[in-house]
Every structure is written in structure tokens, then in C-alpha cells.
C-alpha positions, 0 to 999 in steps of 0.5 A: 115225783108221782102226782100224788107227791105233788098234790100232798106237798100242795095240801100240805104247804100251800093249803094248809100251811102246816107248821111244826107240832100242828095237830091235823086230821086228816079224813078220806075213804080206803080208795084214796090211800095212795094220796093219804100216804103222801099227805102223812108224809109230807106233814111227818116232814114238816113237823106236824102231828098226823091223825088218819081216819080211812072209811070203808064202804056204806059206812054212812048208810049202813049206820043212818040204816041201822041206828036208833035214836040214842044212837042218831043223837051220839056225837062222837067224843073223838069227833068233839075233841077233833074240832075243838082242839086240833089245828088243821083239818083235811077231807079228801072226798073220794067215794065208793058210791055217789048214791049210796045215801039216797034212801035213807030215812028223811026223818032220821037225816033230820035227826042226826042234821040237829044232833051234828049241827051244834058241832058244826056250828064251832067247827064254821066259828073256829075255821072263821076265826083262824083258830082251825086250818081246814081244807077240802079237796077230790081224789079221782075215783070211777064214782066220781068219774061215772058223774061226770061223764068220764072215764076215770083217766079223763076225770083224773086230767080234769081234777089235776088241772083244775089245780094246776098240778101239771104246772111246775110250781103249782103252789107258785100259781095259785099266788098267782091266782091270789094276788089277781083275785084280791084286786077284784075283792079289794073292787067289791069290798069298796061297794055296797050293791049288786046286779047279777043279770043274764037272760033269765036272771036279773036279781038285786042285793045289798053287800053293805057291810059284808065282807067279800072272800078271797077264795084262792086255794087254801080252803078248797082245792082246787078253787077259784072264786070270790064270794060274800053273804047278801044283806039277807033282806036286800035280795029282790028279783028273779034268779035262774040256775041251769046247771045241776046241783046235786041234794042228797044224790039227787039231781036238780036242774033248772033252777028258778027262784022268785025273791022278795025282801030276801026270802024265796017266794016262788020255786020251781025246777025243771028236774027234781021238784019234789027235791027242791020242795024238800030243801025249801021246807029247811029253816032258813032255806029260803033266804041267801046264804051266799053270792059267788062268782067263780074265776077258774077258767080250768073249770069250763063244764058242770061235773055235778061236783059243786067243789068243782062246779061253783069254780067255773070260770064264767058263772055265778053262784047263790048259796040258800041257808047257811052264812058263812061268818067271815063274810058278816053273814046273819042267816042260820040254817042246817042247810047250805047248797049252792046252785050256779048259773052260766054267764058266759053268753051275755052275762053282766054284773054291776056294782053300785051300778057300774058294769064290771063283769061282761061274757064270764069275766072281769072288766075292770 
């Protein structure tokens, strides 16, 4: 069995669960038709009704580059019906060119942000509810590589380990992972306080009446991680970040956040201040979205992914804007990006004052 067989099985059966007459859309770029072929496979098998749709190259920057504003504010009728209907969803990140996006006009981002985020917003209430299957997941391609710093048979390793697609029964591990992960969420969920803390962090948060996520390989693939929505106003202290985090193809590292009552009071960066200063002009992008620890020790260094970064086994990630519902989170925002920090070298977290988590892993 190809690699790719093996991944689409994967998709299909563990991560979305596809059942008979299951309406699914699945989305990628021309580069990853070898994987998209298995995926249509694997899902005619089951029963399932399969939509592609395949995009070429610059197809984004060359509308954002050349429509009017009749044209930012067009939702696509396929598109609304697509996410108001459908069962399942699956995107296939494989891009032609990571910076392809980089010029594009502020404003008009701004524009077709507002026109996209109604749909958005049901898209995110859907998924919570169940109602939409979703997963999202990488097919090695030399943009991503070139990234990562790797060439593209290296890339294509470190993707297929990170979900565990050399195992002989990959789906079989990530149950694993499943059954390891909800003890520690069912640990959190039993909290009401946090204490993230490492040498240049020491922040505080509320997660009473939150809700902590299992986040074993389903939504994401590969994943690994356990995440909740802070109390918005809760979150109290000094928070540093020094891996990178990419916005809008543009890399920004360093990372430190001063918080009071929730809100960002103080930013800066070490790389890319004029970026961070654009994301924290956003509505709603001065207040936590999400907190995160990430548990795939398969995942041990930043390849400016955040599908893959926000998973290291031994870190911690906070999302600014965006809640996700199914945590209790309340902040709205057109905006949600994750930025991670290293707790491998001294790294401890507290849970209604009790230490469970030391040097980049659990202790209870």
C-alpha cells in the first residue's frame, strides 16, 4: 500500500469518520492530486458523496490583486451552500508558494476578512455543534519544505511521522493517543486556574467554566495537543513566545505580551514588529482566544507550520482573537493566531496551584 493510500484511509476512517451518503468537500491545490486520488477513493468505498475542488496556482493572489469591491464582498453561492449543507469537510494544505499573498492590499484583505467572516462564523458554530465533520491536514510540497528548512524527502519524513503513518496501524495510535490525552483533559476540566511559567514567562488564567479539548487527530492531522478558552478578563502577567509564528507570510518571533484583565497592554518582537502591530490593531486581538499545551513528541522543532508547531511535544501556545465555541469561549475577532513557547528547559505549569507539568511534560 502507497503512502498516500495509507494517509487517505487515515482521512477518511479515523479522522472523519465517513459514513454512507456522507456529503464531503474535499479541497487542495493541483500539487497534491496523488493524495486527492486516494481521498476519493477511500470515501467512493465507504459510501460517501465526494466534491473536489483543486486550486491552481496564484489563484488568491491573483483575484485579491484584481477584484473590485462588488467582487471582495461575492460570497460564493457554492461556497454558502457547501457549509451550510454538506457533512464533512476536508482541506489539504499544499501550496505552490508560501509568499505568494505577501502583497496584497491591507484594505482589501480587510474587505473580503468582513465579507468571509459571516460564513465563517457557521462554519465554526457547525463544526462545534457536530453537524460538520472538518479536518485539516499537509501534503508535503518544496514550499513547504523550503520553510521548514528541508528538503523535500526530509519534509516528507517529518510529515509522515508526525502521523504516525509509518506505524502499521496508524489510526490504532492515534487511539492511543486518545485514551492518554482524555485523562489529562479529564485532570483540567476538574480546575478552575492556571500557571503557565518558564524563564521568560509567568502568566496567569481562569479556565472556570471552560471547557478543556481533546484534540487527538480528528480535526487536525496530525495533532496532539489539549486546549481550552482562558476567562478572557482573567488572563494577568508577562507571556513570551520565541518560536516563530507566520501572519500573512510574514514571520514574527520573539514574541512578548504584557497582559492586564485580559487585554494585551504591552507588545513587542524581536522580528516583525510592524506585523504584530498590524494584528493587534484587529478587534479582539488583544484578548486570548485560546490556551494550549502541545503533546506530539513526534514534533520536536518549529517548521513555521502552526498545523505542525502548536503540536510540539514540550510547548505551550496562546491564540490572540478568536474563541473557539466548544471551549465556553466568548471573544469575537476576524483573527486567530497562535503563537508558542518552549517548555522543555525549566518549563512548569500549575493547576489550582498544584504542579502538573515540568520540562515539556506531565506529571500526574
Amino acid at each position: 500500500m502507497s503512502i498516500e493510500a495509507k494517509y487517505a484511509k487515515l482521512l477518511v476512517n479515523y479522522c472523519l469518520e465517513l459514513k454512507p451518503n456522507d456529503k464531503v468537500y474535499i479541497q487542495s491545490s493541483l500539487l497534491a492530486e496523488d493524495l486527492v486520488r486516494e481521498v476519493y477513493r477511500e470515501a467512493i468505498k465507504v459510501g460517501a458523496h465526494p466534491e473536489v475542488s483543486l486550486d491552481f496556482r496564484e489563484r488568491n493572489r491573483i483575484f485579491m490583486a484584481n477584484a473590485n469591491e462588488d467582487q471582495l464582498n461575492h460570497v460564493s453561492a457554492i461556497t454558502k451552500h457547501i457549509i451550510n449543507n454538506f457533512d464533512a469537510s476536508l482541506y489539504i494544505r499544499a501550496p505552490y508558494n508560501l509568499k505568494e499573498d505577501g502583497s496584497i492590499d491591507p484594505e482589501k484583505r480587510k474587505i473580503r476578512s468582513k465579507a468571509t467572516n459571516g460564513l465563517n462564523q457557521v462554519f465554526s458554530k457547525r463544526t462545534a455543534a457536530g453537524s460538520l465533520t472538518r479536518s485539516l491536514c499537509q501534503y508535503p510540497t518544496n514550499a513547504s519544505a523550503q520553510e521548514a528548512g528541508m528538503s523535500l524527502e526530509e519534509y516528507k519524513e517529518f510529515v509522515y511521522t508526525a502521523c504516525h503513518l509509518y506505524a502499521d496501524d496508524p489510526a490504532g495510535e492515534w487511539l492511543k493517543i486518545r485514551k492518554e490525552q482524555q485523562r489529562i483533559v479529564d485532570h483540567l476540566n476538574g480546575c478552575k486556574k492556571i500557571r503557565y511559567k518558564n524563564q521568560k514567562s509567568d502568566i496567569t488564567f481562569s479556565i472556570d467554566g471552560r471547557t478543556w479539548i481533546n484534540s487527538d487527530g480528528r480535526v487536525n492531522m496530525p495533532s496532539g495537543e489539549v486546549f481550552t478558552g482562558p476567562v478572557e478578563e482573567s488572563v494577568e502577567g508577562v507571556v513570551h513566545f520565541d518560536y516563530p509564528s507566520i501572519y500573512l507570510g510574514k514571520e514574527v518571533r520573539g514574541v512578548t505580551f504584557e497582559v492586564e484583565q485580559g487585554e494585551i497592554k504591552k507588545w513587542t518582537a524581536d522580528v516583525g514588529q510592524e506585523v504584530l502591530d498590524q494584528v493587534m490593531s484587529l478587534e479582539g486581538a488583544r484578548y486570548f482566544g485560546e490556551a494550549a499545551i502541545g503533546t506530539n513528541y513526534n514534533i520536536q522543532r518549529p517548521t513555521k507550520n502552526i498545523l505542525f508547531d502548536e503540536k510540539i511535544g514540550g510547548s505551550i501556545h496562546m491564540a490572540v482573537g478568536q474563541s473557539y465555541i466548544q471551549t465556553g469561549g466568548k471573544n469575537q475577532s476576524v483573527i486567530h493566531w497562535d503563537l508558542i513557547s518552549d517548555m522543555r528547559d525549566g518549563g512548569l505549569i500549575e493547576a489550582d496551584d498544584e504542579l502538573i507539568y515540568k520540562d515539556g511534560k506531565f506529571i500526574i
